[in-house]
Structures are given as C-alpha cells and as structure tokens.
N, CA, C and O of each residue as an XYZ file, in Angstrom:
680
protein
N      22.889      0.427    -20.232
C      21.711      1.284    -20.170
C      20.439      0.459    -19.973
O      19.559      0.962    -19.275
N      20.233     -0.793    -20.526
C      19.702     -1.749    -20.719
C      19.063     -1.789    -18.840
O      17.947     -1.330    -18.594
N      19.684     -2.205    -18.045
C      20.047     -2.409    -17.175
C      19.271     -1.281    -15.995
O      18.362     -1.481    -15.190
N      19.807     -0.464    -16.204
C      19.554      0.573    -15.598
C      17.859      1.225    -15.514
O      17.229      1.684    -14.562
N      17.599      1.083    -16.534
C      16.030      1.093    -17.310
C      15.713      0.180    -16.417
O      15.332      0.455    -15.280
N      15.852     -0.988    -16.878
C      15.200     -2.420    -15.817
C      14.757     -2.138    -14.388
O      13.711     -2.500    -13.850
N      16.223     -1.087    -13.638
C      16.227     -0.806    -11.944
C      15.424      0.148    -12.357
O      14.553     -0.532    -11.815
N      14.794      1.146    -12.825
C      14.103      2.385    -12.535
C      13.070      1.986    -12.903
O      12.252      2.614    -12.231
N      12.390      1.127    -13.752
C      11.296      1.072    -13.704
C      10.141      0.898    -12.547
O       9.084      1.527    -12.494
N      10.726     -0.379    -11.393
C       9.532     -0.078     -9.772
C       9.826      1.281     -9.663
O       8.777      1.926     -9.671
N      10.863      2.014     -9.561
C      10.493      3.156     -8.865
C       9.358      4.316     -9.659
O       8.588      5.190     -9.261
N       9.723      3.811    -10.849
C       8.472      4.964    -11.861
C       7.123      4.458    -11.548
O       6.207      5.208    -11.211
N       7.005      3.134    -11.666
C       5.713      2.617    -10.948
C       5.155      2.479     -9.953
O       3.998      2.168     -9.667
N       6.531      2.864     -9.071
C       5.629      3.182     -7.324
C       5.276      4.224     -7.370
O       4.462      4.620     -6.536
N       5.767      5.069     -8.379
C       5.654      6.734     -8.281
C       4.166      6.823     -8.596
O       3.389      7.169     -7.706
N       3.752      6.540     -9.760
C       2.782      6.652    -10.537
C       1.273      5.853     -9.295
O       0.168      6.290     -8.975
N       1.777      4.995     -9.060
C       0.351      4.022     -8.052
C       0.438      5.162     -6.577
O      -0.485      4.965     -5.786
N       1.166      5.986     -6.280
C       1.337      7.005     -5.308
C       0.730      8.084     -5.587
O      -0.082      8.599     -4.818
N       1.211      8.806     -7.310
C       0.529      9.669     -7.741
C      -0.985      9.522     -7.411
O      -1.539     10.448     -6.819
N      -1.647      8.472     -7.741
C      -2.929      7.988     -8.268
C      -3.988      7.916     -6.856
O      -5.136      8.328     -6.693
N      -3.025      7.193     -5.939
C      -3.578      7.738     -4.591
C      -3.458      8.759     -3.822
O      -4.062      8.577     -2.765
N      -2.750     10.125     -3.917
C      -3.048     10.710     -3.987
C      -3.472     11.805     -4.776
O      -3.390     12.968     -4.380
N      -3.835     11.538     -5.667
C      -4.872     12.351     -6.865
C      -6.377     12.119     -6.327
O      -7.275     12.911     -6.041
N      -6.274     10.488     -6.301
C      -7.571     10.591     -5.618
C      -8.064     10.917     -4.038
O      -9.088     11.506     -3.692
N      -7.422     10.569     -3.525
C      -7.529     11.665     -2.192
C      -7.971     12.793     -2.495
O      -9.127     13.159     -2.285
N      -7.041     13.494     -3.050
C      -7.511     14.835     -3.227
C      -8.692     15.406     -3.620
O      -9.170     16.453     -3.184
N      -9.131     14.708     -4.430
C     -10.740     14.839     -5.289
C     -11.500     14.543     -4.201
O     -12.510     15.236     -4.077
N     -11.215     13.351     -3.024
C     -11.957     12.784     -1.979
C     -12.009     14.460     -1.485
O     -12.939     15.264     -1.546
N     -11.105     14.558     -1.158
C     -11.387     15.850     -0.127
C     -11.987     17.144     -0.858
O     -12.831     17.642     -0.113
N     -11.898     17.623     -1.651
C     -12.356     18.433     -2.402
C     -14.275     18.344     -2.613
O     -15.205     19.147     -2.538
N     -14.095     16.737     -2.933
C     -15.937     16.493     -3.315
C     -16.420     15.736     -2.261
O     -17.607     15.502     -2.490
N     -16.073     15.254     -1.239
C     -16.327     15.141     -0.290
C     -16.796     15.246      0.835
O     -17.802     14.746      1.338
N     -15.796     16.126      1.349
C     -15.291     16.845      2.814
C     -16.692     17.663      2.950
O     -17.198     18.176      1.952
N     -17.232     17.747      4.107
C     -18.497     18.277      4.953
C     -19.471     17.955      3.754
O     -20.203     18.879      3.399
N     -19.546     16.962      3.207
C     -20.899     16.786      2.239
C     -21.484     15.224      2.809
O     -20.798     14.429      3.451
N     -22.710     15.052      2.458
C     -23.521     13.881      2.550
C     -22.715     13.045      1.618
O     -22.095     13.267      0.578
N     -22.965     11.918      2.425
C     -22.042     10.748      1.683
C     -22.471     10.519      0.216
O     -23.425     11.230     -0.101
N     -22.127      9.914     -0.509
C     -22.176      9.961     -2.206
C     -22.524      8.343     -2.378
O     -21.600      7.533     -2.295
N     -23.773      7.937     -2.599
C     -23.949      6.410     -2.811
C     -23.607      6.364     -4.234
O     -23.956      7.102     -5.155
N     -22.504      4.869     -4.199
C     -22.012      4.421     -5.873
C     -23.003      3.464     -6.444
O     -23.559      3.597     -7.534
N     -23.169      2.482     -5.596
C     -24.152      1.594     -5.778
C     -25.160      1.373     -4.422
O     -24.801      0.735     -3.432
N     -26.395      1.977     -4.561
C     -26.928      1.963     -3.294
C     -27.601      1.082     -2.445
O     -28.596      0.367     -2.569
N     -26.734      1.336     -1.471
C     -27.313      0.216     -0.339
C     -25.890     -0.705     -0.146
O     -25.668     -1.465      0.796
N     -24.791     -0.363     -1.553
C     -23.606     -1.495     -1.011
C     -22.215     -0.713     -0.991
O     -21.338     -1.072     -0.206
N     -22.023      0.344     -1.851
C     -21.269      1.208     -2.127
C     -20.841      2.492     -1.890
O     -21.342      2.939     -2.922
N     -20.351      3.421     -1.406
C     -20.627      4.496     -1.288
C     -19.462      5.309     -1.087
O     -18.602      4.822     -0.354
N     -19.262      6.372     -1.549
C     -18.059      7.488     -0.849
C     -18.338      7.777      0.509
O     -19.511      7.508      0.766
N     -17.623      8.282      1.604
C     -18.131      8.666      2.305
C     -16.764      9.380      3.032
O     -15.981      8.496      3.378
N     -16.260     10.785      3.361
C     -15.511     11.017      4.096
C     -14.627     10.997      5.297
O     -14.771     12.058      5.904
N     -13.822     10.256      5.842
C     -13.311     10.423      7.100
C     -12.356     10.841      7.394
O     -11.647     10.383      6.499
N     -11.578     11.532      8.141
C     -10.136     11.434      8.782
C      -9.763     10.552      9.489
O     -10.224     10.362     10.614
N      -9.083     10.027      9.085
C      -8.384      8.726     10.139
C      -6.966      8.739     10.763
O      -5.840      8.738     10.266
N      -7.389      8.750     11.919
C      -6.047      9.385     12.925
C      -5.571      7.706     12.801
O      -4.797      7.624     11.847
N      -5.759      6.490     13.384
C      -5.783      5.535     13.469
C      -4.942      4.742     12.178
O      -4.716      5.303     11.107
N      -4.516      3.285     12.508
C      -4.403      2.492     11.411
C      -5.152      1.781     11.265
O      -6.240      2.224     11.635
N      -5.212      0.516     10.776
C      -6.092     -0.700     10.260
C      -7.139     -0.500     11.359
O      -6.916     -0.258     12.545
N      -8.461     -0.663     10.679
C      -9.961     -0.848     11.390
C      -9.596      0.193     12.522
O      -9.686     -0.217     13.679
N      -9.181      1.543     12.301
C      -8.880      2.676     13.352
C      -8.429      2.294     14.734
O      -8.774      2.921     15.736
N      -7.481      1.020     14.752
C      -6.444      1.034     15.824
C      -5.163      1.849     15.742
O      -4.450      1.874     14.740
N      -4.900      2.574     16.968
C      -3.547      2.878     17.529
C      -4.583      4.564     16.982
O      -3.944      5.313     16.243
N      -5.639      4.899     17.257
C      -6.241      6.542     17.605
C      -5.103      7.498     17.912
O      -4.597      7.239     19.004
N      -4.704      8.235     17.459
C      -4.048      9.303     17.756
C      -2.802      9.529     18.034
O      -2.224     10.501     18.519
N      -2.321      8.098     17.517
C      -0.824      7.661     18.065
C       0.090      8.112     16.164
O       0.560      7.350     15.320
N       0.005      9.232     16.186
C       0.469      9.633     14.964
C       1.835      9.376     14.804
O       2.293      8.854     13.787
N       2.470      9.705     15.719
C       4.095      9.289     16.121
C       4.602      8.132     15.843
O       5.544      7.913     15.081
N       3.925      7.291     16.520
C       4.250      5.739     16.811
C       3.745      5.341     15.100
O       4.686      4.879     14.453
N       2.680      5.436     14.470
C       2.205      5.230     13.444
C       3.233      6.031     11.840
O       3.055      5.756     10.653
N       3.883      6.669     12.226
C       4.532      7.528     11.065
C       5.837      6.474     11.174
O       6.097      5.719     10.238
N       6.759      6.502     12.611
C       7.915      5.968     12.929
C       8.008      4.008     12.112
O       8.852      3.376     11.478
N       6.365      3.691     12.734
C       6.510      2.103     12.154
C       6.076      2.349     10.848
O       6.737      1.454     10.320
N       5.625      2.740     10.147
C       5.913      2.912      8.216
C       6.975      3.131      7.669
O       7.314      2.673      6.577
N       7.814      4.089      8.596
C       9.036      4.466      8.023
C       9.842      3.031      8.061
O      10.621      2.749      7.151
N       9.643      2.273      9.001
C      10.523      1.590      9.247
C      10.099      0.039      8.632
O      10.896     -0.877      8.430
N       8.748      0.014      8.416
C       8.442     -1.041      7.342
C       8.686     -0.896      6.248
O       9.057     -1.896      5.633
N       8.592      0.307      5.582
C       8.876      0.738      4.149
C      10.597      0.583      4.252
O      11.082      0.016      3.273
N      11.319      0.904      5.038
C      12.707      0.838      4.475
C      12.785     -1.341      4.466
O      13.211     -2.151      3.643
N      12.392     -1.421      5.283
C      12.612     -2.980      5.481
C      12.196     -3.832      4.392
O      12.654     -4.840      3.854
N      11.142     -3.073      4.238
C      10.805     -3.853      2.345
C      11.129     -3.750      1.248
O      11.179     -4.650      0.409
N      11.541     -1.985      1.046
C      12.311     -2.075      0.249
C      13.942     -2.801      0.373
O      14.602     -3.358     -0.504
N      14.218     -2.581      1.598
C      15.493     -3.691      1.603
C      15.112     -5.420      0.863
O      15.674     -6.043     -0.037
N      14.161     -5.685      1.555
C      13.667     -7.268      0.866
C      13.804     -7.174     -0.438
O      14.624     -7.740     -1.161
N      12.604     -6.117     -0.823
C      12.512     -5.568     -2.621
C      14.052     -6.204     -3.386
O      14.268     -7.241     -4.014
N      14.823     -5.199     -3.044
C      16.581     -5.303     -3.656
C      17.399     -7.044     -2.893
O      18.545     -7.426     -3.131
N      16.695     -7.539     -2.281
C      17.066     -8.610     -1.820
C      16.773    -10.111     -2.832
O      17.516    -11.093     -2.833
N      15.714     -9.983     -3.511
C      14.963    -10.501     -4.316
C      16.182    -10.821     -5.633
O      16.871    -10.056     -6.307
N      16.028    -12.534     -5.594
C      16.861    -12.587     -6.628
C      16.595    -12.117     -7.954
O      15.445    -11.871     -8.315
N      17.580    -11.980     -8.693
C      17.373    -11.516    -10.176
C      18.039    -12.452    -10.915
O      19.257    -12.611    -11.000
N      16.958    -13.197    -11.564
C      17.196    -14.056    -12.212
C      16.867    -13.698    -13.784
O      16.222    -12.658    -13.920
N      17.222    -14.423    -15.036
C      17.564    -14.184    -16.123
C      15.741    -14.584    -16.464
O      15.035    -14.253    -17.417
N      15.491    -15.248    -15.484
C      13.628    -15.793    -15.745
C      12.492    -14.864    -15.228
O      12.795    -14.394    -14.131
N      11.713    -14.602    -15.519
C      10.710    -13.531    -14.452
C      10.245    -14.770    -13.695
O       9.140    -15.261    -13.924
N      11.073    -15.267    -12.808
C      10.377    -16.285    -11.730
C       9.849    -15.047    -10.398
O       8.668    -15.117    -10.057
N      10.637    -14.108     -9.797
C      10.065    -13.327     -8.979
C       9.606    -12.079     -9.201
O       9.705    -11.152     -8.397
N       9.143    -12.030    -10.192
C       8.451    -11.046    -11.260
C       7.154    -10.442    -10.382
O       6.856     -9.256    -10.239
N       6.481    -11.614     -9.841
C       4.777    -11.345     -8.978
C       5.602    -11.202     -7.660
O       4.886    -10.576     -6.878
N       6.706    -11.485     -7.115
C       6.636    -11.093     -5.769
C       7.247     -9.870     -5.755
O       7.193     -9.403     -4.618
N       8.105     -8.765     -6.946
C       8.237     -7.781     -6.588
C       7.412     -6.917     -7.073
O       7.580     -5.745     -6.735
N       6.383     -7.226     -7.924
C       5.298     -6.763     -8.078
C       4.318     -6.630     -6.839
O       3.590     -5.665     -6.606
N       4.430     -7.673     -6.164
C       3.291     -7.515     -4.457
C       3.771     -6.471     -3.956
O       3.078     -5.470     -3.778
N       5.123     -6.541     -3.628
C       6.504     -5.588     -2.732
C       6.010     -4.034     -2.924
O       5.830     -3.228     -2.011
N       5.806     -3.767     -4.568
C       5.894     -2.531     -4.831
C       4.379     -1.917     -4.810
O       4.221     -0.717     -5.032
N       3.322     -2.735     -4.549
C       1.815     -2.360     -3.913
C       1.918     -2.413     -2.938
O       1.550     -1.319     -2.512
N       2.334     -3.274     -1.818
C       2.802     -3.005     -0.275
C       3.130     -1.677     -0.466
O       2.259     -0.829     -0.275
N       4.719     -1.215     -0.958
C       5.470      0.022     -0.464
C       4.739      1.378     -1.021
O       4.757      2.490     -0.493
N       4.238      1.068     -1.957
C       3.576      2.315     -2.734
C       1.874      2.762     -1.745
O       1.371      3.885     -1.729
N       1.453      1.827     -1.209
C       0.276      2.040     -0.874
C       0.718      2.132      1.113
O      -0.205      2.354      1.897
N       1.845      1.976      1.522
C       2.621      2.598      2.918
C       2.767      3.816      2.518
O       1.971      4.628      2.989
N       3.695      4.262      1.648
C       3.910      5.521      1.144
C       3.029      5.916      0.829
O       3.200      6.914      1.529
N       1.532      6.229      0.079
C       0.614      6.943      0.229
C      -0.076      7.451      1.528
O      -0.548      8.569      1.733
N      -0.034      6.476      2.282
C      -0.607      6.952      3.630
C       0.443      7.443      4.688
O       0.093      7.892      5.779
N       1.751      7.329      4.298
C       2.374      7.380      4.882
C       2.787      9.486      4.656
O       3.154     10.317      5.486
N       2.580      9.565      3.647
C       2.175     11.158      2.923
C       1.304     11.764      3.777
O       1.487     12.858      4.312
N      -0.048     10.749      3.957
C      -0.770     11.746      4.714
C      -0.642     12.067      5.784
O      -0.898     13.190      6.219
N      -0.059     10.778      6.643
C      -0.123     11.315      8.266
C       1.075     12.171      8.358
O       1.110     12.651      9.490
N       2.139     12.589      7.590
C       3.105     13.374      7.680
C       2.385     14.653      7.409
O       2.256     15.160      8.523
N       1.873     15.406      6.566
C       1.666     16.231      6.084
C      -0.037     16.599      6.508
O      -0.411     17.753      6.300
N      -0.910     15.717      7.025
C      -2.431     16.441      7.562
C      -2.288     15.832      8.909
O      -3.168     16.139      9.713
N      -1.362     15.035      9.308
C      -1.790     14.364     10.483
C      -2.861     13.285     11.047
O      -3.062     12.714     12.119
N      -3.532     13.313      9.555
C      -5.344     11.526      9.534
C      -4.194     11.241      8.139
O      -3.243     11.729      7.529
N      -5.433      9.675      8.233
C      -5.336      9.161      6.544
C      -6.545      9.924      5.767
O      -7.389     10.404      6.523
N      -6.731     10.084      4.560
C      -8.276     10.325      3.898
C      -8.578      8.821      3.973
O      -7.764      7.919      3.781
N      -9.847      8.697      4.276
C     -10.233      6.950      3.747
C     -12.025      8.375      3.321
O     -12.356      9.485      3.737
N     -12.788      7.029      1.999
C     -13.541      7.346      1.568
C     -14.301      5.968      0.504
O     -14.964      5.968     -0.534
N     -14.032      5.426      0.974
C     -14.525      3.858      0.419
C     -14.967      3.197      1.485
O     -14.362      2.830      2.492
N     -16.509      3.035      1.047
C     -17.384      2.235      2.082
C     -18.157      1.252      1.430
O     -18.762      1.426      0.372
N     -18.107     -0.157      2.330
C     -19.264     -0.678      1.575
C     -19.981     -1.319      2.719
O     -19.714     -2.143      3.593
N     -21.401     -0.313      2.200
C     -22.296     -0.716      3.423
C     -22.852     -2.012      4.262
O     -23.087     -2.270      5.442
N     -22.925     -2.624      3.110
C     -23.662     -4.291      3.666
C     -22.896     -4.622      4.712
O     -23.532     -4.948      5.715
N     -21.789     -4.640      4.788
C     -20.885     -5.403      6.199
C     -20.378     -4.391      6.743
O     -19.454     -4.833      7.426
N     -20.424     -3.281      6.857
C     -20.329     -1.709      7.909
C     -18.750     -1.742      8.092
O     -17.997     -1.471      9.027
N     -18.519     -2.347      6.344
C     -16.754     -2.414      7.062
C     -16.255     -0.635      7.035
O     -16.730      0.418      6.610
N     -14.981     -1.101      7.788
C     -14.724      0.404      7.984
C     -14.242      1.062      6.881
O     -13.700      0.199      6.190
N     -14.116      2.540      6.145
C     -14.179      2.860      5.668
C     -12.454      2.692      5.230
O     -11.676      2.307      6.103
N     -11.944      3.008      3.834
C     -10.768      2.984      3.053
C     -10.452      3.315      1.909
O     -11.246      3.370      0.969
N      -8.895      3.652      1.837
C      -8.987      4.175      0.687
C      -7.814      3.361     -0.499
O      -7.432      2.197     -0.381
N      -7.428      4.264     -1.549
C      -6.690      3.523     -2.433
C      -5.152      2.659     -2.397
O      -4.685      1.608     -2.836
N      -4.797      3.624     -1.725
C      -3.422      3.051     -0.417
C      -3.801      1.722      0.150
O      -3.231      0.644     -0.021
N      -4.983      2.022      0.935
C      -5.162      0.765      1.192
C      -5.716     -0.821      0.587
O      -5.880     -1.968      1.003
N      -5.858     -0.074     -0.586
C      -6.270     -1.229     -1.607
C      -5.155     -2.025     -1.944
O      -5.149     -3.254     -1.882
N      -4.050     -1.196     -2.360
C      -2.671     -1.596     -2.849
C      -2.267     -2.467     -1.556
O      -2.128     -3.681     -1.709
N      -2.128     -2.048     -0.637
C      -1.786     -2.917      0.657
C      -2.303     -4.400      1.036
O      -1.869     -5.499      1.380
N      -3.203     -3.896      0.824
C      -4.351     -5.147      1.126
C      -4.032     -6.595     -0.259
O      -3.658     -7.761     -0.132
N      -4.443     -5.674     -1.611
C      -4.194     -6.743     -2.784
C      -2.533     -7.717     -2.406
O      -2.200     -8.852     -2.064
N      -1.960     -6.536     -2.705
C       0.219     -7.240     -2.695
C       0.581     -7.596     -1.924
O       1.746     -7.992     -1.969
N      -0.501     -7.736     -0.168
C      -0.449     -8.698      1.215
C      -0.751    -10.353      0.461
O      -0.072    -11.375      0.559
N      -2.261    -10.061     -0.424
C      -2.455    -11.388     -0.308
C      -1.786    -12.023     -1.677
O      -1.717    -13.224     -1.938
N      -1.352    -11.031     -2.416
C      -0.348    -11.672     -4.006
C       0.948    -12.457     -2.782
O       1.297    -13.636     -2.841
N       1.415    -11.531     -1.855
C       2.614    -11.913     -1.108
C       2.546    -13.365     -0.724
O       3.345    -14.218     -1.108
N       1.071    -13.656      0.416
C       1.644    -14.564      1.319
C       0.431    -15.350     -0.314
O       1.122    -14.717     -1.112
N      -0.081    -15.706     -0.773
C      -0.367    -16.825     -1.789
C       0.629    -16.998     -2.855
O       0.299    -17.378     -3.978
N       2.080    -16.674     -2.462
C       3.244    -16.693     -3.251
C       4.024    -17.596     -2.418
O       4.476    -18.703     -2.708
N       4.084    -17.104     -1.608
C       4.811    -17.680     -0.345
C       4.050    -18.834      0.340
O       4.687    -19.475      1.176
N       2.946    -19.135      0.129
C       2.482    -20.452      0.423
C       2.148    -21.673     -0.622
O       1.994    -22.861     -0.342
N       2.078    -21.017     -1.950
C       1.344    -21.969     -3.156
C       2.231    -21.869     -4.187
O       2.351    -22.950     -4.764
N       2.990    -20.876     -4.707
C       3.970    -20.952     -5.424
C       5.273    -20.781     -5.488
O       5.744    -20.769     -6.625
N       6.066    -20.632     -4.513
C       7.427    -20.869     -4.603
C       7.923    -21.870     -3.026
O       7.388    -22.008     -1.926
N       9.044    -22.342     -3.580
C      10.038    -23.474     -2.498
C      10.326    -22.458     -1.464
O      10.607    -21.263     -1.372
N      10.056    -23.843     -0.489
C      10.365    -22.771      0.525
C      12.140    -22.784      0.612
O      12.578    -22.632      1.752
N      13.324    -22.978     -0.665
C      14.232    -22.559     -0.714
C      14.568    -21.282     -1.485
O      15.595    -20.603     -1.475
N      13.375    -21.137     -2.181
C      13.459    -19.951     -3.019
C      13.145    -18.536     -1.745
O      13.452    -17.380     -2.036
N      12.805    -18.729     -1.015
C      12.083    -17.607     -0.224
C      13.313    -17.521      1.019
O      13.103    -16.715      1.925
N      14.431    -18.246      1.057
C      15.524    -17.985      1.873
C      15.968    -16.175      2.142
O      16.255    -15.633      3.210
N      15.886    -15.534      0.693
C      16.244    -14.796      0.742
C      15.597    -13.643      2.149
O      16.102    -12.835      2.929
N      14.317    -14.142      1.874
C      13.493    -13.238      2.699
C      14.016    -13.212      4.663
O      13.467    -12.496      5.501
N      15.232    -14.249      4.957
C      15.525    -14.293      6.183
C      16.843    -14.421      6.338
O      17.507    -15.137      7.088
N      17.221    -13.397      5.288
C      18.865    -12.822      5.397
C      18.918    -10.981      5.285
O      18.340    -10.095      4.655
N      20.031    -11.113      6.361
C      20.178     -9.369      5.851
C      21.393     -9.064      4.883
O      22.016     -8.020      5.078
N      21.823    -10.024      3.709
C      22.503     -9.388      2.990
C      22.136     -8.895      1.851
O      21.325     -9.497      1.147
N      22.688     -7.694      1.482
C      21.971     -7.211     -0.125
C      22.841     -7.940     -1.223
O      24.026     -8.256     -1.113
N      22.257     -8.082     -1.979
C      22.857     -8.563     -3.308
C      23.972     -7.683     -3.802
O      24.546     -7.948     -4.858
C-alpha cells in the first residue's frame, strides 16, 4: 500500500497545480474579459485579458490543430520519461520529477483550453519589457524547463541522465 501511495501522489499533484490553473483562469475570465486592464503594481504589473490562439510569444496563430496534436504528443512523451526516471531508495531524482510534473501539469492546463475554447486565457503582464502576456500554465512550464535543463547541466552525471535516451519503461 506503501507503494502505491508513493505512485499516486504526482498524479494528485498534477491534479491539484491543474486545478489551480484553471481556477484561475476562470476568475481571469469572469473579472477580466471586456474590462480595462487591472494594474497590480503600476507601471510593472498588471492583469490584462487575451485569447491566445497561438503558442509561445503567439507563434503558430490559429494553428489550433497542429498546436493541440503536438501537446498531446509531448505530454505523453514526458510522461513516458516521468515513469522512466529511476527509482531509487535515495530522493536523488526527486527535483527532476518534480520539474516533469510542472512541465506536464502546466501542458495540460493549456492544453484544456485549446480543446475546449479553442485560445489559451493568458492574463499576466508585465509592462516594463512589453513581454507578452501569460498565464499560470505557463509559469509551471517555464519554472520545471529551467529546474530541468539546470539539472541536467549542473547537477547530475551525464550517466545518470542515460535514462532520458532510451525507450524502455522500467
């Protein structure tokens, strides 16, 4: 039972970092949607509504298809890695399936939306550098990219990371 607990726990926690992005979405759209943008801290911060047909910095516009098909197919591929990941008696890969499961959880949030509205919600702006706007999905993505590759470059052998260029499951 012991055991079993252990395997269900990422999935309760991807659930929950999924819940959370979209909870907040939802509020995005609710307090949002056709309103003047909402400054958090002004002049650097701000809510601000969009639909985003697009992915990263609104490349691939309207290509909803092509954009649904490659999530599906990154998300299964990582979670394959995910279960690929040795399990050792040590939490030595403790932070890299911790990155794994902010990668997959924050694909799967957006990956919700373009199935079901056809945009992403993004609603996180920060003005000073006119970056483009985003949301909590993409936070998770963004953070467990760079937990990933500063794992993969500064803390583990590059024999420990073999696993990552095999297709067998454990």
């Amino acid at each position: 039972m012991k055991n079993t607990g252990k395997k269900i726990i990422p999935f309760i926690i991807a659930a929950v970092l999924i819940f959370i992005d979209q909870a907040v979405k939802a509020l995005a759209v609710s307090h949002l949607k056709g309103k003047a943008d909402y400054p958090l801290l002004s002049g650097i911060l701000e809510f601000s509504y969009l639909e985003n047909t697009g992915a990263a910095f609104s490349s691939f516009m309207g290509k909803q298809g092509f954009l649904i098909t490659l999530t599906i197919c990154a998300m299964l591929f990582l979670i394959l890695k995910y279960f690929q990941i040795p399990d050792l008696t040590t939490n030595r890969y403790f932070p890299m399936k911790s990155a794994l499961i902010l990668i997959i959880s924050g694909g799967i949030g957006n990956l919700i939306d373009r199935i079901s509205n056809g945009y992403v919600v993004d609603f996180i702006y920060f003005v000073p550098i006119d970056f483009p706007k985003f949301n909590i999905a993409d936070c998770y993505v963004c953070i467990g990219m760079a937990i990933f590759a500063f794992l993969c470059f500064f803390y583990y052998k590059d024999d420990e990371l073999d696993f990552l260029f095999s297709l067998k499951i454990k």
